[in-house]
C-alpha positions as CSV (number, residue, x, y, z in Angstrom):
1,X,-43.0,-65.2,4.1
2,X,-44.0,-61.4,3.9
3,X,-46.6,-61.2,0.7
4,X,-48.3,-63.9,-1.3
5,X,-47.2,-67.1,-2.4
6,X,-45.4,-67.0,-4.9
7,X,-42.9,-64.6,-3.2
8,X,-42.2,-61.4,-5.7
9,X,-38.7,-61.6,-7.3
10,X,-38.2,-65.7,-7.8
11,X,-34.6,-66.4,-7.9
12,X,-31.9,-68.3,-6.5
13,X,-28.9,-66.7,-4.3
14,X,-25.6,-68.8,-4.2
15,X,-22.7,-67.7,-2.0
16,X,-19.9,-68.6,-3.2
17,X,-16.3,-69.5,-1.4
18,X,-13.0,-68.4,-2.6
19,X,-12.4,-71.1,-4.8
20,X,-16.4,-70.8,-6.7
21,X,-17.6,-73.4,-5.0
22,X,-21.4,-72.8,-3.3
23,X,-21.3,-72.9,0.2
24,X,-24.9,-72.2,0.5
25,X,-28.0,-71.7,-1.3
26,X,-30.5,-69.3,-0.4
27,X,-34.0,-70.3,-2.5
28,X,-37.2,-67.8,-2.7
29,X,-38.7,-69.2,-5.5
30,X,-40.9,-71.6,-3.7
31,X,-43.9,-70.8,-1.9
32,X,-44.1,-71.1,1.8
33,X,-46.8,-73.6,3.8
34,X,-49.4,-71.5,4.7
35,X,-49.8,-72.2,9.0
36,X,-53.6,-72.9,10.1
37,X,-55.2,-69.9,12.1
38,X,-53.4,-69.1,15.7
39,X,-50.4,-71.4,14.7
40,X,-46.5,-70.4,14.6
41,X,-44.0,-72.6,13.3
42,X,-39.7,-71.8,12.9
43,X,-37.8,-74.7,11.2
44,X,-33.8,-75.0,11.3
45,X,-31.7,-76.7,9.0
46,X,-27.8,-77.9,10.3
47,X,-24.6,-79.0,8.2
48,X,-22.6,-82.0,8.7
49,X,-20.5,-80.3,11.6
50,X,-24.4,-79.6,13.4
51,X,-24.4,-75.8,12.6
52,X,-27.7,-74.0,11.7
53,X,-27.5,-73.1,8.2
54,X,-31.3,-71.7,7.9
55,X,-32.2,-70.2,11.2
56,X,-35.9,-69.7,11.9
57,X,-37.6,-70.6,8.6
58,X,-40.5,-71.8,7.1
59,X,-40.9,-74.6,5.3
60,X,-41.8,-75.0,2.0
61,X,-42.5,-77.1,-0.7
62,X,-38.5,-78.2,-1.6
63,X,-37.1,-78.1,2.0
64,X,-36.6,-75.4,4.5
65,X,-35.7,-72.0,3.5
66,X,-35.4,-68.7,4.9
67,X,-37.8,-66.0,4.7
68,X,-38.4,-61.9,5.0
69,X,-39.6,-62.9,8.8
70,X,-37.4,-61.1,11.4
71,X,-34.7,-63.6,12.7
72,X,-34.7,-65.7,9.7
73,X,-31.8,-66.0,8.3
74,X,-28.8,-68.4,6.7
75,X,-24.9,-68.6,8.2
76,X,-22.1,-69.1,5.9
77,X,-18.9,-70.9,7.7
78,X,-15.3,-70.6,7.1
79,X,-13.4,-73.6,7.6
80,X,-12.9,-72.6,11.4
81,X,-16.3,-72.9,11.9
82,X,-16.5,-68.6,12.0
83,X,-20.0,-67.3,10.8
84,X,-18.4,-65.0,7.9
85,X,-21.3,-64.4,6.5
86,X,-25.3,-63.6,7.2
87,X,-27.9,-63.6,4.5
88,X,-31.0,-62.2,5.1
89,X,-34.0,-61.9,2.4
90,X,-35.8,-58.4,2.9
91,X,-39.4,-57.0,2.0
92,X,-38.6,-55.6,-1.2
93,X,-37.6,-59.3,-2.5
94,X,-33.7,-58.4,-2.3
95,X,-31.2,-60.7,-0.5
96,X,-28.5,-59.2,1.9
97,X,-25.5,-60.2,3.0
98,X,-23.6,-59.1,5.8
99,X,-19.7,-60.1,6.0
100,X,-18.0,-60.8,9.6
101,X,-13.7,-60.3,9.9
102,X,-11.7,-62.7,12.5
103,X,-8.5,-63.0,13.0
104,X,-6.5,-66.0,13.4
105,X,-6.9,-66.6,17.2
106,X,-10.7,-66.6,15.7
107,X,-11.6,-63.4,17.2
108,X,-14.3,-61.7,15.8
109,X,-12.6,-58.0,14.6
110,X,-15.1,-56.7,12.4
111,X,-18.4,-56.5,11.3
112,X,-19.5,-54.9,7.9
113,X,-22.9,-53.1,7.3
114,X,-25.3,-55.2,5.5
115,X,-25.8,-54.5,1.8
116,X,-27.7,-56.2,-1.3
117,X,-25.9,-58.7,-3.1
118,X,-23.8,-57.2,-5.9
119,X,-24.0,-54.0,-4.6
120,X,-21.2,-51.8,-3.5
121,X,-19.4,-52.5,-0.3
122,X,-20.6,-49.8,2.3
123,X,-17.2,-50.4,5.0
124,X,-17.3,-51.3,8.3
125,X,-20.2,-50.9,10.7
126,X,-18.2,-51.9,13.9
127,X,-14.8,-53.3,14.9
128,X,-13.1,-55.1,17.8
129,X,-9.4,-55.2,19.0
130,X,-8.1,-57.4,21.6
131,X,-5.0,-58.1,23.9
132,X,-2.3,-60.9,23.9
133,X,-4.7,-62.6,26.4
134,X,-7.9,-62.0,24.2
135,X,-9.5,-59.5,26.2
136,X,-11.8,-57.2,23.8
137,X,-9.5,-53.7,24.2
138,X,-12.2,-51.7,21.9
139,X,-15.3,-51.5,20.2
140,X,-15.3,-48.8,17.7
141,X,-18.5,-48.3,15.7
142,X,-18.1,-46.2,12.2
143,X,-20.9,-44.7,10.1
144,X,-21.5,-45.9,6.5
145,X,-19.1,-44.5,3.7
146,X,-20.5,-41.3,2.7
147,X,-22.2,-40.8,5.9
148,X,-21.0,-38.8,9.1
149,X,-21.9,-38.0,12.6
150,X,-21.5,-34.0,12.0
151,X,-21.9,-31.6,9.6
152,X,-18.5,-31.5,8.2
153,X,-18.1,-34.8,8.0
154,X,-15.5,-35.0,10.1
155,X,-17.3,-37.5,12.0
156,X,-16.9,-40.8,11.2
157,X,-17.0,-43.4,14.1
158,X,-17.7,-43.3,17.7
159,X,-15.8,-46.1,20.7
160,X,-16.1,-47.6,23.5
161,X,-12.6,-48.6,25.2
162,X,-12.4,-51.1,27.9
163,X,-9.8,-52.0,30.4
164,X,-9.0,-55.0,32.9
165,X,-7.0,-55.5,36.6
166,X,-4.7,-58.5,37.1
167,X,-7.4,-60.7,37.4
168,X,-8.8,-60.5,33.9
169,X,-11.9,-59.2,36.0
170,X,-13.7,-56.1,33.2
171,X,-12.4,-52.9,35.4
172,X,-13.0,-50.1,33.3
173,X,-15.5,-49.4,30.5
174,X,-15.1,-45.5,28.9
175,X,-16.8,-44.3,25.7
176,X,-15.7,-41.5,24.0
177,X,-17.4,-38.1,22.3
178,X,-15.5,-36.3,19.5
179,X,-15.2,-32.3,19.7
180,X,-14.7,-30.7,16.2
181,X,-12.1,-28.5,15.9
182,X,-12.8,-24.6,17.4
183,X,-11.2,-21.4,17.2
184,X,-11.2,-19.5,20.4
185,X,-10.1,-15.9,21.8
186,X,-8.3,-16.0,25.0
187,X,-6.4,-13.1,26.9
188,X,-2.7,-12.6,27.2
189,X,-0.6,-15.6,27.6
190,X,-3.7,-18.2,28.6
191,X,-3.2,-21.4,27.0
192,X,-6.4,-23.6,26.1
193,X,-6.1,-26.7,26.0
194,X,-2.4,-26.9,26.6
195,X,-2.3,-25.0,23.2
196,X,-0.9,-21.4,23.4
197,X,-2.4,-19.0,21.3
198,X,-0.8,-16.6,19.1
199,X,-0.9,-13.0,20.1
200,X,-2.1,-10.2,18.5
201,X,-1.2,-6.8,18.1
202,X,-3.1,-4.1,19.7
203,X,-3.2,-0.5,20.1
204,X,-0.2,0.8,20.8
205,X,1.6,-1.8,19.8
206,X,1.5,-4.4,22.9
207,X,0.0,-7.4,22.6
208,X,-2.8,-8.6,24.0
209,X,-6.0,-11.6,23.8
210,X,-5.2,-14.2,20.9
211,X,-6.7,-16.7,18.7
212,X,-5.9,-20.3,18.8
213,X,-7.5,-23.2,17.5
214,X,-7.8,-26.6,19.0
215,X,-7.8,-29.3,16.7
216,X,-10.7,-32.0,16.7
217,X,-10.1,-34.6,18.6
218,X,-11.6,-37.5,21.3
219,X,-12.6,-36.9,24.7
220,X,-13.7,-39.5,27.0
221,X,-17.4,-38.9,27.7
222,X,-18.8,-41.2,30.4
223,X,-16.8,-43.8,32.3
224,X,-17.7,-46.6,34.2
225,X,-15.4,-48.7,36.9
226,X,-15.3,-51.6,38.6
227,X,-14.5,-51.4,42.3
228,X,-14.8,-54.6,43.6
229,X,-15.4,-58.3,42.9
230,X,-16.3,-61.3,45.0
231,X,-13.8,-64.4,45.4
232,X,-16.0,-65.9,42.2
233,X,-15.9,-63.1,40.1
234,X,-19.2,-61.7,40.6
235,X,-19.1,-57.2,40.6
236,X,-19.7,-56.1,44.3
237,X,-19.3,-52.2,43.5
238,X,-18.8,-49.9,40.8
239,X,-19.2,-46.4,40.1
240,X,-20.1,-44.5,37.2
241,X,-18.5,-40.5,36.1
242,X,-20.1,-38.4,33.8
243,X,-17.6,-35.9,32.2
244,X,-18.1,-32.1,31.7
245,X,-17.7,-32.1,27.9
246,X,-19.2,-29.8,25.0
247,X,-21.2,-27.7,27.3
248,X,-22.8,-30.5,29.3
249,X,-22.6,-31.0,33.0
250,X,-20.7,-33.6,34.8
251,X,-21.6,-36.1,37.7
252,X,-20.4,-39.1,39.8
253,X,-22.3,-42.3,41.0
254,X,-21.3,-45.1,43.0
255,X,-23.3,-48.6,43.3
256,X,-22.9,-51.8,45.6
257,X,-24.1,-55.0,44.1
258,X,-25.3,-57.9,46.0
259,X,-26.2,-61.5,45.5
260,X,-28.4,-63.8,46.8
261,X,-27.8,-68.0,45.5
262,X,-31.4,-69.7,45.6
263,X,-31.3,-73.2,44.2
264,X,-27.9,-73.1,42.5
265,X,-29.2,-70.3,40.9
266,X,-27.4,-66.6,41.9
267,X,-29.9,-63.9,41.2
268,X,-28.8,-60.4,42.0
């Protein structure tokens, strides 16, 4: 455990289900077994079902418990066995949960940013939606309430979509930029963006250039395919297409894959 025995902040963390019952107990009050020079040591606990509970923790003087190490850390269940929540004990003494969504196929469709028990809920850090064959469709990733990816705030989440052949095989993996909304002059009758532009008086009465504005919305940024698979599945080709968005340049890339099998194993 990060500090000296006794650990800073003694107290016990319950996590409770619907119903108030504890589902799990997270205890820093005891001190940790100090390890003799050069040694490591990561102990795991398991409920009756044989699910780690305390992943990679130390033991102590009342049992196993979690600690501020990286990777330690204790999994509340649902009844389907789902990992709906992570606790984690931090530096500064403070315990952290972080809350998982699934749905009722027990797909995983979102995950919540980490925050200090009791604290305010900060929304959802990244979310998954799927097709009637569970194929993952999206991965959208949001910044925290109150944050954005732009100065106007306008910004608030960035995705990656995905696509599939007949197969099931992974065929097309695309992730997407936003573009703020801009105001632009263009002459005559020129449309931007398949938006026409309102025209403007000019000398003499004619009309002329215009203004229009093009709302914010999502272009796809970078896109990657898959060309071709082998009869068990493996990639064989693929190529990859950087668009021409928001001033940046654009450019294509193709790739063969091949495999070799040595003892059972296929290494690429």
């Amino acid at each position: 455990m990060v500090g000296t025995p006794p650990y800073p902040g003694s107290f016990l963390v319950r996590a409770s289900g619907p119903n108030g019952s504890t589902i799990v107990e997270l205890d820093v009050r005891q001190s940790v077994r100090p390890l003799a020079a050069g040694h490591q040591a990561a102990w795991f606990t398991y409920d009756a079902d044989n699910r780690t509970v305390v992943n990679n923790g130390q033991l102590a003087d009342n049992g196993i418990l979690a600690t501020a190490d990286a990777g330690s850390y204790v999994n509340v269940y649902d009844a389907a066995g789902n990992v709906v929540q992570q606790l984690t004990l931090h530096g500064d003494g403070h315990v952290y949960g972080q809350a998982f969504s699934f749905d009722a196929r027990n797909e995983e469709t979102a995950v919540h940013y980490a925050v200090r028990l009791g604290s305010a809920d900060q929304g959802v850090q990244d979310s998954y939606t799927y097709d009637a064959a569970g194929h993952q469709l999206t991965d959208t990733g949001y910044y925290a309430l109150g944050q954005s990816g732009n100065s106007d705030g306008s910004l608030n989440h960035t995705q990656t979509q995905l696509g599939y052949d007949a197969d099931g095989h992974l065929q097309r993996q695309a992730s997407t930029t936003y573009v703020p909304a801009t105001t632009r002059y263009v002459p005559d009758a020129a449309t931007v963006g398949g938006v026409q532009p309102m025209m403007l008086p000019i000398g003499g009465g004619g009309t002329g250039g215009g203004v229009v504005t093009i709302p914010a919305h999502w272009e796809t940024a970078a896109e990657t395919d898959d060309t071709g698979y082998d009869h068990e599945g493996n990639v064989t080709a693929y190529s990859y297409h950087q668009y021409a968005v928001q001033g940046q340049g654009g450019f294509d890339a193709s790739y063969t894959v091949s495999y070799l099998k040595k003892e059972g194993y296929l290494e690429q």
